[in-house]
C-alpha positions as CSV (number, residue, x, y, z in Angstrom):
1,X,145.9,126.9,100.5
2,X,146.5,126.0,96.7
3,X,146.3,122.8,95.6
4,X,146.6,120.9,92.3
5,X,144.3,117.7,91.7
6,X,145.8,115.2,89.4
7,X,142.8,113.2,87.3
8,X,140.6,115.9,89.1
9,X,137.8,115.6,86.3
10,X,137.4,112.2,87.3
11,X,134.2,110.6,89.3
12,X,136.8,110.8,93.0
13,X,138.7,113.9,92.1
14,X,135.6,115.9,91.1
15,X,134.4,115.0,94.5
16,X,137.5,116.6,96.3
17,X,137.8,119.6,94.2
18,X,134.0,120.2,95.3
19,X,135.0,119.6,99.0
20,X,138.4,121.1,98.4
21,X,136.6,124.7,97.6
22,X,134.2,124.2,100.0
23,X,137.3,124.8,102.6
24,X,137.9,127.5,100.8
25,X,141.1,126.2,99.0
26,X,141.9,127.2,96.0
27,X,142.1,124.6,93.2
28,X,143.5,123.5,89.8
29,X,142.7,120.5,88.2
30,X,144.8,119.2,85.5
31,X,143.2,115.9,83.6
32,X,143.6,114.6,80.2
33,X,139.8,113.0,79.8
34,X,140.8,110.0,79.1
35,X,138.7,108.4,81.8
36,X,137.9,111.8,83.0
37,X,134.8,114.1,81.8
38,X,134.2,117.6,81.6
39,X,130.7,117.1,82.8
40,X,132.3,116.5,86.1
41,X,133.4,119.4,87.2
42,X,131.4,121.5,84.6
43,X,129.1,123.1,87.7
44,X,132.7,124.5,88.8
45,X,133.7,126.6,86.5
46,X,132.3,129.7,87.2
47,X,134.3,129.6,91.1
48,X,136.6,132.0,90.8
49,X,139.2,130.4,92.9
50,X,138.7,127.0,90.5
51,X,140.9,126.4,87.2
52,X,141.2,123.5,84.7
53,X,143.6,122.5,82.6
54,X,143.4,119.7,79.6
55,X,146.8,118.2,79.4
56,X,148.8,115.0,81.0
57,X,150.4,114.6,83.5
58,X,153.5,113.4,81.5
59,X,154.0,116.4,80.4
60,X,156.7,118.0,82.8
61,X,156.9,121.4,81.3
62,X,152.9,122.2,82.0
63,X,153.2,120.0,85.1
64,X,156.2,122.4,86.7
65,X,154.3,125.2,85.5
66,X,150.9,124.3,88.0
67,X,153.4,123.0,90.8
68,X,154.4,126.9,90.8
69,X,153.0,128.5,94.5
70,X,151.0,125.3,95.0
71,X,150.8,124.2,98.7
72,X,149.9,120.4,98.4
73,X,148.6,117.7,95.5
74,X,146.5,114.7,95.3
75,X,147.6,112.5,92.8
76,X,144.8,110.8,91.5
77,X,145.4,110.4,87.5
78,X,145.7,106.7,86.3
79,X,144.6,104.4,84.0
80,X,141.3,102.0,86.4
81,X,138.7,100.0,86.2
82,X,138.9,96.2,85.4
83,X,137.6,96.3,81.8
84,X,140.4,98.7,80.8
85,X,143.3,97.1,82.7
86,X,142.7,94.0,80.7
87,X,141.9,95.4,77.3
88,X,145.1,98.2,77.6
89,X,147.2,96.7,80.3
90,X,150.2,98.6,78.1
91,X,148.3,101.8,79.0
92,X,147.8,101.2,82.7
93,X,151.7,100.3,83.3
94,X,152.7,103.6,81.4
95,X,149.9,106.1,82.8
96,X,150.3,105.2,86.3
97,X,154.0,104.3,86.7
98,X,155.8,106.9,84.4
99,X,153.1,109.8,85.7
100,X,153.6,109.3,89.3
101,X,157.5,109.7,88.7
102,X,157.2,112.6,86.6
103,X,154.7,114.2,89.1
104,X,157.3,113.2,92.2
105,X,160.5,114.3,90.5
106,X,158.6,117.6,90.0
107,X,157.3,117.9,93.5
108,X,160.7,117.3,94.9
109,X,162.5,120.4,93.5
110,X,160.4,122.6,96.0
111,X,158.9,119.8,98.1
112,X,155.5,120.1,97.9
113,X,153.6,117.6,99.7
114,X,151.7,115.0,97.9
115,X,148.8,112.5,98.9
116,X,148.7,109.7,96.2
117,X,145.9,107.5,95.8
118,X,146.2,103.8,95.1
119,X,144.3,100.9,95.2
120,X,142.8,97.7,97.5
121,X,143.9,96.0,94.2
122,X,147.8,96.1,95.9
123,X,146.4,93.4,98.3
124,X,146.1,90.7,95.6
125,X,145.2,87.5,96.4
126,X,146.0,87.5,100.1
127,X,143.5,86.5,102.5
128,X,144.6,87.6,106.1
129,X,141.2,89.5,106.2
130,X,141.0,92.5,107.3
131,X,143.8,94.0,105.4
132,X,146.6,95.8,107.2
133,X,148.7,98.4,105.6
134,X,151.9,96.8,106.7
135,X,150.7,93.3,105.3
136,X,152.3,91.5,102.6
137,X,151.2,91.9,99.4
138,X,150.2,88.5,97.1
139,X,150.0,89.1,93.3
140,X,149.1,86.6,90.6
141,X,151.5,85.5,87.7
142,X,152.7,88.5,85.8
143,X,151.1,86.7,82.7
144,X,147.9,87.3,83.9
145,X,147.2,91.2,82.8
146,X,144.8,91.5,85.5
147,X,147.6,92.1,87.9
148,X,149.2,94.9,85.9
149,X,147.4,97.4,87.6
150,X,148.2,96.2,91.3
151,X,151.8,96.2,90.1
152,X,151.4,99.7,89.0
153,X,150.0,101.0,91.8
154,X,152.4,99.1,93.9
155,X,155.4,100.8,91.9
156,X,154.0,104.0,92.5
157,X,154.0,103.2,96.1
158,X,157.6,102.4,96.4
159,X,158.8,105.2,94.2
160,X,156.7,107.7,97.1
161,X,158.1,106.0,99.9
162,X,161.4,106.0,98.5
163,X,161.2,109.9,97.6
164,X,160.5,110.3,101.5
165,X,163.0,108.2,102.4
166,X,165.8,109.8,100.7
167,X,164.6,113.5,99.8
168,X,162.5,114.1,102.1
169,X,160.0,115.0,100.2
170,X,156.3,114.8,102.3
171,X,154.5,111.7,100.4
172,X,151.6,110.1,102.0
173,X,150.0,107.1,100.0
174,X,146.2,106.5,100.5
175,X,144.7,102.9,99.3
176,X,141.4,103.7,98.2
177,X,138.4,100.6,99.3
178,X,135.5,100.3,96.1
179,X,134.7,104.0,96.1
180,X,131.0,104.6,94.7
181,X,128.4,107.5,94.3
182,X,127.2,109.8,91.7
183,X,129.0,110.2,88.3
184,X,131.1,107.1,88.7
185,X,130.9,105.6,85.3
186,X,130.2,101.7,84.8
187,X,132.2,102.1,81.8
188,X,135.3,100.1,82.9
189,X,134.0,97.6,84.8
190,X,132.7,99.0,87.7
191,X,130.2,97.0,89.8
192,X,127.6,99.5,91.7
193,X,127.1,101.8,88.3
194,X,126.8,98.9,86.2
195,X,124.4,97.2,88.3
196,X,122.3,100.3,89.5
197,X,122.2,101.4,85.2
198,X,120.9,98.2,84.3
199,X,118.1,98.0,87.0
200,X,116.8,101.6,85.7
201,X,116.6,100.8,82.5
202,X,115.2,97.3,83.1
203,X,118.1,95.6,81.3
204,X,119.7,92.3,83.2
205,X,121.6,92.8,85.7
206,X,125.0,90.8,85.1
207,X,126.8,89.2,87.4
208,X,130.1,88.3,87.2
209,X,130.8,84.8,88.2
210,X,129.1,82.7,91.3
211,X,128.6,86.5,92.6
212,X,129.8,84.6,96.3
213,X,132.7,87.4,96.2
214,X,132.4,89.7,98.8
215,X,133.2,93.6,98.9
216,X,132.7,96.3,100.6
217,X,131.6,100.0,99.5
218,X,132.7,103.3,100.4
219,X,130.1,106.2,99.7
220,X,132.3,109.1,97.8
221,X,131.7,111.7,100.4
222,X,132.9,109.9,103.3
223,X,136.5,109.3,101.3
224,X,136.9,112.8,100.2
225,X,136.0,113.6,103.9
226,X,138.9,111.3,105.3
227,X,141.2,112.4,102.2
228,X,141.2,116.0,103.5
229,X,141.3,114.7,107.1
230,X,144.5,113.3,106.7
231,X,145.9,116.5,104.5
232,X,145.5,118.4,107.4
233,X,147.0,116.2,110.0
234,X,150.5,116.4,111.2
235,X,153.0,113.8,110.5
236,X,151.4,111.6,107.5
237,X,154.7,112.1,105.5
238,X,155.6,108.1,105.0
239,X,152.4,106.3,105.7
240,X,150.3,104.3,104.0
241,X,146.8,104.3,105.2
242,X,143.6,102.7,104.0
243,X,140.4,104.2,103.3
244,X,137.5,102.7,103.0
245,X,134.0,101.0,104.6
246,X,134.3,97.4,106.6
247,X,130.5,96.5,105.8
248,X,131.2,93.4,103.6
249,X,128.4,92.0,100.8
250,X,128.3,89.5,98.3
251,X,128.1,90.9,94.5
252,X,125.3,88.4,94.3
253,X,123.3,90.0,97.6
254,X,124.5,93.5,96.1
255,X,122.5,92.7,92.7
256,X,119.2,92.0,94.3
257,X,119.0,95.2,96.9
258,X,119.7,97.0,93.7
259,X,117.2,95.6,92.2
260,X,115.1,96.2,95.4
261,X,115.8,99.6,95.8
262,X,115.6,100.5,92.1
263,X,112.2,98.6,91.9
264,X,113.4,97.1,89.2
265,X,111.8,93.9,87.2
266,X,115.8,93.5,85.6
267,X,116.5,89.9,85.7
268,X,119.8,89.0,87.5
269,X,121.7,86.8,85.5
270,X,125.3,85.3,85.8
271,X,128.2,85.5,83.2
272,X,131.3,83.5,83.7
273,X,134.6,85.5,84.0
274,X,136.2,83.9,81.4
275,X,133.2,85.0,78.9
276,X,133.3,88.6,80.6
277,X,137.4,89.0,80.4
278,X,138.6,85.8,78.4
279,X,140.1,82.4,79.8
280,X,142.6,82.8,83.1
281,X,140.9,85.7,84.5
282,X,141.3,85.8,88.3
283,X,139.3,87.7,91.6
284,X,139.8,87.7,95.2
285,X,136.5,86.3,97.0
286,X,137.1,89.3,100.0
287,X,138.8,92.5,100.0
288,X,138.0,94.0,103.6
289,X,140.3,97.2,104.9
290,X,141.3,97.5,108.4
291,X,140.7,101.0,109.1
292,X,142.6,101.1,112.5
293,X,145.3,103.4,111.3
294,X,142.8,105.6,109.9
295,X,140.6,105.7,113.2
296,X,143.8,106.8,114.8
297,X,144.7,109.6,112.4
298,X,141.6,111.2,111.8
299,X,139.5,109.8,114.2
300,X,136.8,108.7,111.8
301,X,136.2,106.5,109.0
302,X,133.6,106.1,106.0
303,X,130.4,104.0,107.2
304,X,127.4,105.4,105.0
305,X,125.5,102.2,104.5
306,X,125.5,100.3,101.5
307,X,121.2,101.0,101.3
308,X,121.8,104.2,101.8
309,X,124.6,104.5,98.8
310,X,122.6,102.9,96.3
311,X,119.5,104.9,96.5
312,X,122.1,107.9,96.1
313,X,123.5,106.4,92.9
314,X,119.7,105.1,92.0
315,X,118.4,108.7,92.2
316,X,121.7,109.6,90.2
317,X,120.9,107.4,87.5
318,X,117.6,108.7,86.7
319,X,118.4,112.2,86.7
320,X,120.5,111.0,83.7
321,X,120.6,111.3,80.6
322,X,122.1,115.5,81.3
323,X,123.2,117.6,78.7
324,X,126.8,118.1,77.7
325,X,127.1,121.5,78.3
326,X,130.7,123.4,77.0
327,X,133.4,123.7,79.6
328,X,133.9,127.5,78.7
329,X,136.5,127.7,81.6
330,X,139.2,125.7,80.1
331,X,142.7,127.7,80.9
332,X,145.1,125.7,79.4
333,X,148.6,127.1,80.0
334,X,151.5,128.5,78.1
335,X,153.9,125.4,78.9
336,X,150.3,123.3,77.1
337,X,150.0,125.7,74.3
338,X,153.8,125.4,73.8
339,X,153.5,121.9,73.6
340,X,150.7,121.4,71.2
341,X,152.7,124.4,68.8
């Protein structure tokens, strides 16, 4: 089996090109690094049935090129994280819409089956708790650039289902439940990182408004488990299937086990939303998947518990800071080194 990981230098798709290899696959990574980091996938490089390639997505001449003999791909390049949806939300519509189409027009010339990731964030503000993958989706104001990303994501939904629907070609869209564990950055906005780095190094651990919201957290080896799962079941093409844990708790209850597990003397404090991503920002107070459809499929779901993920990501944190080594196994291609001639 050859597969090609989209956004595979990233915290998830480092994680399934690990697992990927582990089965024996053989895997190309193509990433730009814009959220991405060689550090990643650095312990990769010397598998000889591993490859990576520094370009975009966007560009379809090096994108046809690593589609060439490759059996499936897992789209996972976009634009995430909360602090750079808001800052860039110009970035996030153009990364994630225009890539997934350049990626799907590609695929369909030899169809070549694809698994794309999206997001909770496609739920909005609905509350029918737990949601359902056939549920309707509630987003806020398109003024409010918080919802760019969910529109995105939801765009790249449609144009996969609609590739399936009227090509044929095999598209199965995953929607990916707060995914944590080691090298997840807290860099855009991410809770569990953020929280567990400021608790090792003592700093206050901020929470973002009343902290009454509740989530729940997937450990990163349970979804890379159920990703491959449902690659290798029959008769995905068309769905739509969460991924994720059902073990809901409050950001607020989240910031103290971190600091009980860390044994940390961090201060939790509070910081209003508006002072974190300026006036008119919105949240959801739950986001819980139903994982019915999963069950079904694989006949498992992610349930490491939430202690248990934190002391991973704790121990993570203190192994850090680790030194940039040089990814000497860059293999960028002729369609890449045509393009930056």
């Amino acid at each position: 089996m050859r597969v090609l990981i989209t956004g595979g230098a990233g915290f998830i798709g480092s994680h399934l090109a690990e697992r990927c290899l582990q089965e024996g696959w053989k895997v190309s990574v193509l990433d730009d690094l814009s959220t991405g980091s060689l550090e990643n996938i650095l312990h990769l490089k010397d598998c000889a049935e591993f490859n990576f390639t520094l370009g975009s997505v966007l560009d379809r001449p090096l994108l046809t090129e690593l589609l060439e003999g490759c059996d499936l791909v897992f789209h996972l390049a976009a634009a995430v994280g909360v602090r750079l949806i808001v800052d860039n939300p110009v970035r996030t519509i153009e990364t994630n819409v225009n890539g997934t189409a350049v990626l799907l027009a590609a695929a369909a010339r030899n169809q070549i089956p694809l698994i794309i990731a999206s997001t909770s964030e496609v739920y909005g503000k609905s509350t029918a708790i737990p949601f359902r993958e056939d549920a309707d989706l509630v987003l806020g104001a398109t003024t409010k650039a918080r919802w760019s990303y969910a529109a995105s994501k939801a765009l790249d939904e449609f144009l996969g289902i609609a590739y399936w629907t009227h090509s044929g070609l095999p598209v199965t869209i995953i929607r990916l439940f707060n995914t944590v564990g080691p090298r997840q950055t807290g860099r855009y906005g991410m809770v569990l990182p953020s929280f567990v780095r400021q608790a090792v190094r003592g700093e206050p651990i901020t929470v973002y408004g009343s902290g009454a919201q509740r989530r729940c957290f997937s450990y990163v080896g349970d979804v890379v488990k159920a990703i491959l799962r449902l690659a290798q079941t029959p008769g995905i093409a068309g769905e739509v299937v969460n991924i994720g844990n059902n073990e809901e708790i409050t950001i607020r209850d989240l910031a103290h086990l971190v600091k009980e597990i860390a044994d940390s003397t961090s201060p939790i404090v509070h910081m209003s939303y508006e002072e974190a991503y300026g006036v008119g920002f919105e949240d959801m107070a739950r986001r819980v998947p139903c994982l019915e459809k999963l069950e079904r499929l694989t006949g498992d779901r992610p349930q490491t518990p939430i202690r248990t993920i934190i002391r991973t990501v704790v121990e993570h944190e203190r192994m850090q800071p680790r030194p940039w080594g040089i990814f000497a196994c860059h293999q960028v291609s002729k369609a890449a080194a045509a393009t930056e001639a």
